[in-house]
C-alpha positions as CSV (number, residue, x, y, z in Angstrom):
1,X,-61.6,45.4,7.5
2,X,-58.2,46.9,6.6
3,X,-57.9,49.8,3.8
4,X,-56.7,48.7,0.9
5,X,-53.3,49.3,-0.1
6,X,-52.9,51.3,-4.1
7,X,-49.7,52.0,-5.8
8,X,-50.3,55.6,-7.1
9,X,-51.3,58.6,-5.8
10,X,-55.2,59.5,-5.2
11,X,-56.3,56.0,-6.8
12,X,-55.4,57.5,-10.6
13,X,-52.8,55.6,-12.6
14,X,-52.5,57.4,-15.5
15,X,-54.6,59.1,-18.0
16,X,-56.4,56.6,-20.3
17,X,-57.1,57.2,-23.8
18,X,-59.3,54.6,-25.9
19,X,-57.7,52.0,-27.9
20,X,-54.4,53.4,-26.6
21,X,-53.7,50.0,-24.2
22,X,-53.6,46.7,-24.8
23,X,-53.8,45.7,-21.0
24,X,-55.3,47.1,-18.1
25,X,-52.5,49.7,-16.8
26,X,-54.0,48.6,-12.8
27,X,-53.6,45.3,-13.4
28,X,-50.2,45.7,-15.0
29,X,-49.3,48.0,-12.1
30,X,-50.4,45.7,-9.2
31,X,-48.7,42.8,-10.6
32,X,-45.2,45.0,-11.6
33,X,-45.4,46.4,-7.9
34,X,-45.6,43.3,-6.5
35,X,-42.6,41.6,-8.4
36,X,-40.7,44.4,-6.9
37,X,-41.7,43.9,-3.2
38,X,-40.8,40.0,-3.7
39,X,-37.3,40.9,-5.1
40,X,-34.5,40.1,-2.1
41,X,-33.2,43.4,-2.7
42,X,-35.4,45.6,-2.8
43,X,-34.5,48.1,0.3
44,X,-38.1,48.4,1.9
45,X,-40.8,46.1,-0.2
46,X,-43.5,48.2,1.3
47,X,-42.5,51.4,-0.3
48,X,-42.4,50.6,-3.7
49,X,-45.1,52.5,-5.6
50,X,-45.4,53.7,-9.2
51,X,-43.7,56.6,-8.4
52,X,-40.2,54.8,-7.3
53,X,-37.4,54.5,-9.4
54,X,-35.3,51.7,-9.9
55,X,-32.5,53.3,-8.0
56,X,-35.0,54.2,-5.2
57,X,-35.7,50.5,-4.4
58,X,-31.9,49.6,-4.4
59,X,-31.5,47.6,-7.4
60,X,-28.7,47.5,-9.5
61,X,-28.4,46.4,-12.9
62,X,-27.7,42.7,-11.9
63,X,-31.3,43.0,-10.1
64,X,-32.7,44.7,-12.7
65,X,-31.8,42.2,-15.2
66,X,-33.0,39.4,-12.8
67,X,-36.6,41.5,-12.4
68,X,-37.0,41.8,-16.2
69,X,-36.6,37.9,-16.6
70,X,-39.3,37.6,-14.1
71,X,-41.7,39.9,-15.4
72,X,-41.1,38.2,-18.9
73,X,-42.3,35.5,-17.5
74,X,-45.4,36.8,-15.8
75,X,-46.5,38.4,-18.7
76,X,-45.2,35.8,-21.1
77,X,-43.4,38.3,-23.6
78,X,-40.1,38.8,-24.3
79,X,-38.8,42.7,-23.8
80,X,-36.1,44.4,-25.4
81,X,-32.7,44.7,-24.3
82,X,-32.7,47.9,-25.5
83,X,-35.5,49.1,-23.8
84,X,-34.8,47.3,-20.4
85,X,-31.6,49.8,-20.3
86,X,-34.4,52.9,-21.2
87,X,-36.7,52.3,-18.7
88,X,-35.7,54.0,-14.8
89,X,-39.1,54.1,-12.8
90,X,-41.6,51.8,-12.6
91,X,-44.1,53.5,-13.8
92,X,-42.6,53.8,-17.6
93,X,-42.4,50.2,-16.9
94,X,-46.1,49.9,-16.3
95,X,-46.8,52.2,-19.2
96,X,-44.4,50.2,-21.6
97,X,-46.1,46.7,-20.5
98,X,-49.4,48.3,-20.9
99,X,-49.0,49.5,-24.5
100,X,-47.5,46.4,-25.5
101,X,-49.8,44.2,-27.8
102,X,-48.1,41.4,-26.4
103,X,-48.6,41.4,-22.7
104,X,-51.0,38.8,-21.3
């Protein structure tokens, strides 16, 4: 049986405090990860982990934006233009999904 692949380092996401999180942060990581890897222009899908920044996957703005709509979709919310233009890795865009009370 083949290892399973993880997104961040040693199997630890991020530190959890109670009542912090509205969703899971793994589950929000595995399914942000993946949207990346699918993305046409992502430079190697296989190296995207929660550690890679936007600019480190090859995207530019135009993909960005086009990644943002997606994920908006997955998770059925609707984020911020003005945080979309904060937000550089994505983990913060992990974090930022996880603490929203929206995110499904």
């Amino acid at each position: 049986m083949p290892a399973m692949r993880t997104y961040y380092p040693d199997n630890v996401l991020m530190k959890r405090e109670p009542g912090e999180y509205y969703a899971d942060p793994m589950d929000v990581a595995e399914r942000v990860v993946r949207m990346f890897a699918l993305h046409d222009n992502v430079a190697d899908p296989g190296a995207v982990t929660l550690n890679s920044t936007f600019a480190d996957c090859g995207l530019n703005a135009l993909d960005m934006a086009e990644i943002f709509i997606a994920l908006e979709r997955e998770f059925d919310l609707e984020i911020d233009e003005d945080v979309c233009e904060s937000l550089s890795s994505v983990s913060e865009l992990v974090e930022m999904l996880s603490k929203n009370p929206a995110t499904k």
